[in-house]
Structures are given as C-alpha cells and as structure tokens.
SERO-4910 file (N, C-alpha, C, O; in steps of 0.05 Angstrom, whole numbers):
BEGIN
 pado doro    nc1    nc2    nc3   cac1   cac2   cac3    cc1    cc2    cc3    oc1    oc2    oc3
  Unk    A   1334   -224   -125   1313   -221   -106   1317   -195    -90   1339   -189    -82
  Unk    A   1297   -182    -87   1300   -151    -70   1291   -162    -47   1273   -178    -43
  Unk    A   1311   -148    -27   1312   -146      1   1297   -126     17   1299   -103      8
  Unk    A   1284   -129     36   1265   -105     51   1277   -102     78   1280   -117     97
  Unk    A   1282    -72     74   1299    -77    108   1271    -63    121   1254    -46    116
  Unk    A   1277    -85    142   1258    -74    171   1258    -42    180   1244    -27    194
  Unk    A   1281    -39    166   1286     -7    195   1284     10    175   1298     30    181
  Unk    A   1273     12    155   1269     24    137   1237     44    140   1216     32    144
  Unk    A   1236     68    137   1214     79    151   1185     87    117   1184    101     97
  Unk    A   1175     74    126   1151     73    102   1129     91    100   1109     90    114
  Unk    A   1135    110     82   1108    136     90   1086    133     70   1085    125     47
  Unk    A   1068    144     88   1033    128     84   1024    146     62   1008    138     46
  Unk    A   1037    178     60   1032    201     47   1046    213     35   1066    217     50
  Unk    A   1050    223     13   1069    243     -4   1050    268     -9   1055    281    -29
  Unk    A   1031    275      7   1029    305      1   1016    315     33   1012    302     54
  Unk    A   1012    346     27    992    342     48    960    349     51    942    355     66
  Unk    A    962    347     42    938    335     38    927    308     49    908    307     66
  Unk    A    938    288     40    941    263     41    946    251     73    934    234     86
  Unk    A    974    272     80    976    265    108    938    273    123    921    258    134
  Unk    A    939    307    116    912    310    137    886    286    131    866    285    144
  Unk    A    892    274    115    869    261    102    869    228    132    851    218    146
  Unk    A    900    221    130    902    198    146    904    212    171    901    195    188
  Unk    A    908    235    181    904    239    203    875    236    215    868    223    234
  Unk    A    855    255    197    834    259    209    817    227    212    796    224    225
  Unk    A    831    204    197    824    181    198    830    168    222    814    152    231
  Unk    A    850    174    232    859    165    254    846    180    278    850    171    301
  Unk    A    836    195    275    830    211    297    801    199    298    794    195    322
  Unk    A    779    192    279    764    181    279    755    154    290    736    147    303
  Unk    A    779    138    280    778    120    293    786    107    319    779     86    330
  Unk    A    809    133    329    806    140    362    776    144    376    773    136    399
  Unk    A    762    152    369    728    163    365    710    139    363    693    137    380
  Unk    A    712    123    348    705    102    344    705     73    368    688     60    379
  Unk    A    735     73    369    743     58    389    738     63    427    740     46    444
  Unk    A    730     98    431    727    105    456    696     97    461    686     94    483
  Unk    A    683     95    436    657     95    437    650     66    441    633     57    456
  Unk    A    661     56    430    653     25    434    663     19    463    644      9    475
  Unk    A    679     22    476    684     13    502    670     27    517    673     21    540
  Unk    A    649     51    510    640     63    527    610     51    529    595     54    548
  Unk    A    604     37    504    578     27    503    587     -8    518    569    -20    530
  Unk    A    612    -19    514    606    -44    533    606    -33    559    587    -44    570
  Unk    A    622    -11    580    614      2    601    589     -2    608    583    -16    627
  Unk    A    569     14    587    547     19    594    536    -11    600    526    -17    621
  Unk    A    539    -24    584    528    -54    583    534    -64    605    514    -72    617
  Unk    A    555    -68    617    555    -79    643    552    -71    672    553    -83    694
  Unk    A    545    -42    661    532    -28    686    567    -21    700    574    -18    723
  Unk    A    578    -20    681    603      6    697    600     39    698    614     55    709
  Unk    A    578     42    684    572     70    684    544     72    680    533     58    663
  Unk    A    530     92    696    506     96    695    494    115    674    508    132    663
  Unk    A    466    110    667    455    122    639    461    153    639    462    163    616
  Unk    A    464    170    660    476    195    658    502    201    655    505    223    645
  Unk    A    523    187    662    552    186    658    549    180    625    558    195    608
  Unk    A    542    165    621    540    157    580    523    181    568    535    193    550
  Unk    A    499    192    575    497    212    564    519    235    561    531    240    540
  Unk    A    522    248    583    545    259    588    564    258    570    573    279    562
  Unk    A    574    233    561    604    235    551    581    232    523    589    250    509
  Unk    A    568    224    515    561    226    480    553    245    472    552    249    448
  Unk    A    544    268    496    538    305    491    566    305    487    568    320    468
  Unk    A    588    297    492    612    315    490    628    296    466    647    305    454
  Unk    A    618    271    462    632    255    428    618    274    405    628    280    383
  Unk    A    587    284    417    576    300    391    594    324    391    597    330    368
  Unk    A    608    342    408    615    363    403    647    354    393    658    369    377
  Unk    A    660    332    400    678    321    383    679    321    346    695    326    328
  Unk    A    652    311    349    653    291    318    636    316    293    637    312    269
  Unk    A    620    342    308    617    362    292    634    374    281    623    386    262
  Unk    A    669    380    281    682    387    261    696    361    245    707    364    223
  Unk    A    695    342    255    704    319    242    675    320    217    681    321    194
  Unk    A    653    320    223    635    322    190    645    340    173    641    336    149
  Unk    A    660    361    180    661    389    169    692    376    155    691    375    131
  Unk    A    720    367    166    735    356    148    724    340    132    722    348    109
  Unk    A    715    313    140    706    290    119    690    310     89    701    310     67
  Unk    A    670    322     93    658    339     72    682    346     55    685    342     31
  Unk    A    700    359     73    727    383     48    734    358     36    731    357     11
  Unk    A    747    328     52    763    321     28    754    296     20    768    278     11
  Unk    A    728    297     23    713    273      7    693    285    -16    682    271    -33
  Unk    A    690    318    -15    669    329    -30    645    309    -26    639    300    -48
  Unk    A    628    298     -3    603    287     -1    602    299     28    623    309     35
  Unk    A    584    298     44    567    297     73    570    263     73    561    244     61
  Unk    A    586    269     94    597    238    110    576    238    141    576    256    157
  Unk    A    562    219    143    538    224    173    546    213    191    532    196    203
  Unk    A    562    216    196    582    208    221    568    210    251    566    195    270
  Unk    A    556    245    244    548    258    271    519    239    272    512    227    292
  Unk    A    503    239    246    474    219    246    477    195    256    460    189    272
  Unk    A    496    179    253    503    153    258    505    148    288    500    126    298
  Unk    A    514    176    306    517    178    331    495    179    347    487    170    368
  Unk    A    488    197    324    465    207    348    439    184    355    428    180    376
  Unk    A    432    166    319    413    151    325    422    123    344    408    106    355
  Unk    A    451    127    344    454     99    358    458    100    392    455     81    407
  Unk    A    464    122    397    475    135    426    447    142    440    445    138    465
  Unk    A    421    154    423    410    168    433    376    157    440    361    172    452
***
C-alpha cells in the first residue's frame, strides 16, 4: 500500500506556461469573487448605485487585459469583459 505524506508539496504545473495559465485563473476568480460581494452590497443597500458603478468602470479596466490573456492561451475570445458589462450595466 503507498503512503501519502501530508507535507509533501504538490505542484499544479510543470511548465510555464501552465503555471501563467493557473495564475491568470486565479486572478480571475479573485475578480469573480469581488464582484459577487459587490453585487450582494449593492443588494442590501451597503453601497449606493454610484459607488457600484464606480467600482465596475474600474472591474472593466481590470478584466480588459484578462480577455487579452484568456485569447493567447485558449486560442478563442473568452467574453468575460461581455458577461460584465451586460450583467453590471
């Protein structure tokens, strides 16, 4: 029977490629996650409809080079920035 040690460090990537690939994923879904708490905000009236504008003018200037990676290493137009804009806007 093989044993798995805990403290053993497990890597997600062997190139790099691969790494930028899970980074820019992660960074997305940092993006993802700020947005959703910013839309229950809005929902409960912790922030007013100009404070939310405000910050989704500045998630779009976030998430415009994030289309521009997803494109290099998916070879497709990923609509990340469309997805924002029709749901934010």
């Amino acid at each position: 029977m093989t044993t798995i040690s805990l403290d053993e460090e497990v890597r997600l990537y062997t190139t790099n490629a691969e790494r930028e690939k899970y980074n820019t994923l992660a960074t997305l879904y940092g993006i993802i996650v700020t947005l959703d708490y910013l839309e229950r905000a809005y929902v409960r009236d912790a922030i007013t409809a100009a404070e939310c504008v405000c910050f989704v003018s500045e998630m779009r200037r976030i998430l415009s080079p994030l289309q521009e990676i997803f494109a290099r290493l998916y070879a497709a137009s990923v609509p990340v920035q469309d997805h924002v804009e029709t749901r934010w806007t």
